[in-house]
N, C-alpha and C positions, 0 to 999 in steps of 0.2 A: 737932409738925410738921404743918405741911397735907396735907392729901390732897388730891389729883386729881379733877378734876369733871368729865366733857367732856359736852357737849350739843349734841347735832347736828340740825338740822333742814333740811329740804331747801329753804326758800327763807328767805333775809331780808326780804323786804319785812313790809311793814302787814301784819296777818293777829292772830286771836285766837289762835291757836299764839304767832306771835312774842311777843305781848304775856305770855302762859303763861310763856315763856323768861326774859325779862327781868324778871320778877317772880322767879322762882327763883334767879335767877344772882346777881340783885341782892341777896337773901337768901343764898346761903349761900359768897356770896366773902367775906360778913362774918363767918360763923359755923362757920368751920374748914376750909373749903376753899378751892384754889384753881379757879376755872373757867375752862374754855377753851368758847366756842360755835365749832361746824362749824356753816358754812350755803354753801349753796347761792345760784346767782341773783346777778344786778349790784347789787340794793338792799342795804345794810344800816342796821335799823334799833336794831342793838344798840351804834352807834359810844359813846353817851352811857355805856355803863357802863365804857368805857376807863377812864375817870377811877377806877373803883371797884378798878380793879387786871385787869378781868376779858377772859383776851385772847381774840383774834378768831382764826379757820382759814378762810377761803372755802376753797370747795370749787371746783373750776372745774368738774366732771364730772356735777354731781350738780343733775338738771333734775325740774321738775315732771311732766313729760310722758312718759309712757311711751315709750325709746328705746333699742332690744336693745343699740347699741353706745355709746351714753354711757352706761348703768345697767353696763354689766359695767367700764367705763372708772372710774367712778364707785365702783364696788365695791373697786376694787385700788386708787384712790385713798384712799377710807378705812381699807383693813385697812393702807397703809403709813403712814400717820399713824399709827393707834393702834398699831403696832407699834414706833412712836420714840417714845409718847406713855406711860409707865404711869401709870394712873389708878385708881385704887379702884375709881367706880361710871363707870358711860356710861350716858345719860338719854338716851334717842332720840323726837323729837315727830316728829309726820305721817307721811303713810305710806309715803313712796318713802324717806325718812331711815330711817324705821322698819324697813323690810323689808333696804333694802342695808347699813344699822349694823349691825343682829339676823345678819345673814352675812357680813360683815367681823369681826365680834368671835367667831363661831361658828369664822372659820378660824383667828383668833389662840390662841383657847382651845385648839383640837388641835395645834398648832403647839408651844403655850408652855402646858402644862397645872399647872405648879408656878406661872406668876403667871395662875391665871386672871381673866377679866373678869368683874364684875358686870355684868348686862344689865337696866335698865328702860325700856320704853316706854310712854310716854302716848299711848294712841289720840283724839286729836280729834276724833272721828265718824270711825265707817268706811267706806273707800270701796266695799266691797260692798256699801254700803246705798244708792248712788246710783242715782238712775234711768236707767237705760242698757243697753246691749246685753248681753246674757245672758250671752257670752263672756267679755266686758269681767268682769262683776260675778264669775263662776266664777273666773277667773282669780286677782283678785286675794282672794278667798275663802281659794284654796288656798297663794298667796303666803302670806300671813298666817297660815297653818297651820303651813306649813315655817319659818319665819320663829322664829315661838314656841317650836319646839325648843331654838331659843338667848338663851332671855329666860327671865331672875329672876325680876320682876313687870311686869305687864302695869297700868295704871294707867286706868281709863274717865272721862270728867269726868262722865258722866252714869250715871246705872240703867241709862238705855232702852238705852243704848251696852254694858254690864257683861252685861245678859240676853242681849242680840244674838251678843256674842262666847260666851254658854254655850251658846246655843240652835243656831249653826252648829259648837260645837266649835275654838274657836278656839285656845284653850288650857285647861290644865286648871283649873277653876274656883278650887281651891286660891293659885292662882298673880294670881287675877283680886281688882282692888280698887276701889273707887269713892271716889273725890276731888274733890268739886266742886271749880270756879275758884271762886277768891276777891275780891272787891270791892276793888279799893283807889279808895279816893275820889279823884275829881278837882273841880277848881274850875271850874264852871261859867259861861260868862257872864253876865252880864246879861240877861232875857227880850228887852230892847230891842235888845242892842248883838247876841246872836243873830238875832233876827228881821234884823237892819240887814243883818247879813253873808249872811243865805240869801237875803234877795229881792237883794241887790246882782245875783245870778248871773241871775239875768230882768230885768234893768234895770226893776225896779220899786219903787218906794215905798209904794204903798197900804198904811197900816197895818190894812185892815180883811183884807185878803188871809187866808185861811186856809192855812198850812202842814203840812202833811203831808208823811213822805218817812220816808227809810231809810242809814242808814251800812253801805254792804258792797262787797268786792271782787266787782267783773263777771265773777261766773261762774255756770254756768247752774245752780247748786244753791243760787244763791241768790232762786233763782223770781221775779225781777225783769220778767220778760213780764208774770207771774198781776198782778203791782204796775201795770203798765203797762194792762196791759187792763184795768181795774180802772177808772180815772181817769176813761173817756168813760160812764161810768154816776152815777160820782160827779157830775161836772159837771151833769148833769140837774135836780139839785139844790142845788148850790152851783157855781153859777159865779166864785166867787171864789177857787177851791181853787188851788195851786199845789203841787205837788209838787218835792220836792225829792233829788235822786238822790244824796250824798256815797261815790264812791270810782271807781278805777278799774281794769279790768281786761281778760281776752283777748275777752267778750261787748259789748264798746263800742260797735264797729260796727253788729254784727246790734242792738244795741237803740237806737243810734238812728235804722235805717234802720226800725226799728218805728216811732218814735215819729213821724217825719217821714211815715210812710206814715200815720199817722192821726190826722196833721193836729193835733199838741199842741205844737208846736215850742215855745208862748210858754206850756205850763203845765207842762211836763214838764222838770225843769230838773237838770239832768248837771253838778255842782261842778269833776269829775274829783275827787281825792286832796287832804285838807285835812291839817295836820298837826297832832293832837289836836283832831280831829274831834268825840270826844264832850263837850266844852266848849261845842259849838254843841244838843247837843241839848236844851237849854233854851228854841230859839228854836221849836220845833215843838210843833204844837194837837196833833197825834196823830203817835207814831213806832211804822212799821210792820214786821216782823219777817215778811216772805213766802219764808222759805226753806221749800225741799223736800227739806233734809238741813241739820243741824246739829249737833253737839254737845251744848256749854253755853257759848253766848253769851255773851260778853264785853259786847257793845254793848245787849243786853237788861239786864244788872247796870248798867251807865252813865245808861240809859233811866230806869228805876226810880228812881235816883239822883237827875238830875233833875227829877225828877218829873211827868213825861209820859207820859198819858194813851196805855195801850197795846194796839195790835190785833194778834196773833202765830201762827202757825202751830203746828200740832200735832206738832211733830218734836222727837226726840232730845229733851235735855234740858228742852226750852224748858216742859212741861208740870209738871216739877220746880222751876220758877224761879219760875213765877206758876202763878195757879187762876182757871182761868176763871170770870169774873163774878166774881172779888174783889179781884184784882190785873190782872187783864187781862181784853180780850176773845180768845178763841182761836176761831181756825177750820181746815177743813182745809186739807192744802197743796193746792198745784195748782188752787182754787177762784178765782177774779175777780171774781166772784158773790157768795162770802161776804165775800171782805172787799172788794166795796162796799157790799153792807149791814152789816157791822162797820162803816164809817166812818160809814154815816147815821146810824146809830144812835147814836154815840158823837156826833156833831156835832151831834144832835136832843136829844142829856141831856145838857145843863152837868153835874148835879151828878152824876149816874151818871161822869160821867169824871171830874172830883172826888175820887168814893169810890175808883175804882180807882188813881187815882195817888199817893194817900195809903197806901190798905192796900198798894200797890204798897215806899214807901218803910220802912215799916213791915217789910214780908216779907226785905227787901234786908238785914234784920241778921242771917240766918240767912247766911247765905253768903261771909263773913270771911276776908280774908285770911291770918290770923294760922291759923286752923283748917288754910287749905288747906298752908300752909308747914310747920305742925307734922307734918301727917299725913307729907307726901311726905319729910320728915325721920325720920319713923321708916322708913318703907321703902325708902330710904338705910341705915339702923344695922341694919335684918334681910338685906340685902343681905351687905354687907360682914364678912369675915372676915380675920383675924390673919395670913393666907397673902397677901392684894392686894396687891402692888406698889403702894410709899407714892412 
């Protein structure tokens, strides 16, 4: 008989969490369970595994944004679902799912202590590691403290992510695991038929055009300014550059009331949201990775893939995925500076960007889907005991 899978995440749209979800769900509605995803948010991009058997929950209550009277809304929305819902294990991604699942399943457990709940969460970068008001970061610190009380295992995609949560105490180390994301290959375009589709969005043709850019949702942790400021230095030396911006999100506005205020309207080029996105990353001379909080990037494993020449920031995983000056170039975050001299430099060495996009594809076999599916399967089977509600 199947067991019960539920995965709940606080948004469906685009996102390297989502894509986390739909790779596991897709994997183990075939392989003994049944799964149900919770999510959050008007988007969903989990419709495609309907077909796989694997059902959907929106959440109506359950927001990205910190709100005292939808998070508690949100809160008794979950615990009444999982309380009609028995399941074996509950897999909670991101952090507002993370924190209101982890206390939703915390009440059901005191409630219903003969069917208890398995608790795992995968942390996708922490949000007490973003840059922001002190409040803000303490706060959600000690969330995630209280929160862990009622979590089996805690799951990190990265080291840097796994040290953070020992070094603030987040949960007891015992409890803490590290799982890279896993690579699943996609099919890439054509160098041509990419390049076609990026300059389409600047109405232009010039094939001699250098492309540069980045696949990410607009939001301020994904250091898209330090990208933006970046560009009117590059140009000093290639005036041929075009940048290319693919995704959309709540920083839209502010950036492109930047780009307009300085003067790049025709180099600075905003796609908005493509749908498989990293199929176009083949059309790019150099793909840039400027966050200033990350994980383990999905769209750096895709990059690599295609085999594009890479300049990337020094956060969270990303220094575990490449090695500077052999798979990448890395610099720090928050720099404009560094990486416009990352791109001269890269744009000055043909074959320096050659090497790294080679040893790049090369390194990309270390970090397998198949690995990441087995691991998070076994911490499923240590989870689970004879007592779950089947």
């Amino acid at each position: 008989m199947k067991k019960n899978l539920l995965m709940v995440i606080t948004q469906g749209g685009i996102g390297g969490a989502q894509h986390h979800v739909q790779q596991l769900a897709r994997h183990f509605q075939n392989t003994g369970f049944t799964v149900t995803i919770a999510f959050g948010g008007n988007d969903n991009q989990f419709n495609s595994l309907v077909a796989c058997g694997v059902r959907m929950k929106p959440l109506r209550f359950m927001k990205r944004a910190i709100h005292p009277w939808y998070d508690l809304l949100g809160l008794f929305e979950l615990y009444r679902f999982i309380r009609s819902f028995p399941c074996a294990v509950v897999h909670l991604h991101s952090s507002k799912a993370g924190i209101l699942g982890s206390l939703a399943c915390g009440m059901y457990n005191f409630f219903h202590p003969k069917t208890r709940l398995k608790v795992v969460y995968t942390a996708h970068g922490w949000h007490f590691l973003e840059q922001g008001n002190v409040l803000s970061r303490t706060l959600s610190m000690w969330c995630e403290r209280f929160a862990s009380f009622f979590r089996d295992h805690v799951i990190c995609v990265s080291t840097a992510d796994l040290r953070a949560a020992t070094r603030n105490h987040i949960i007891v180390p015992s409890k803490l695991i590290t799982i890279h994301n896993g690579n699943e290959p996609i099919r890439y375009h054509s160098r041509e038929e990419s390049r076609a589709k990026l300059l389409s969005f600047s109405r232009s043709n010039q094939s001699r055009e250098i492309i540069i850019g980045t696949i990410a949702n607009l939001y301020p942790t994904k250091g898209l300014t330090f990208l933006i400021s970046a560009v009117p230095r590059v140009l000093t030396f290639y005036s041929q550059i075009r940048c290319v911006i693919i995704g959309a999100g709540p920083q839209q506005e502010e950036l492109f009331s930047m780009v307009k205020r300085l003067g790049l309207e025709s180099i600075i080029i905003f796609s908005g949201t493509i749908p498989q996105a990293g199929s176009l990353l083949s059309g790019f001379d150099i793909f840039i990775l400027p966050s200033i909080k990350e994980g383990f990037p999905y769209v750096l494993l895709e990059a690599m893939g295609a085999g594009v020449p890479i300049i990337a920031t020094t956060v969270g995983g990303v220094p575990e995925i490449v090695q500077h000056g052999r798979d990448a170039w890395l610099v720090p975050p928050g720099d404009a500076c560094s990486l416009s001299a990352g791109i001269e430099k890269l744009l000055n060495e043909p074959d320096f960007r050659n090497t790294l996009s080679s040893n790049a594809r090369q390194r990309l076999q270390l970090f397998s889907l198949d690995t990441m599916l087995h691991q998070t399967a076994a911490i499923y089977e240590k989870t689970m005991t004879d007592s779950i509600c089947m």
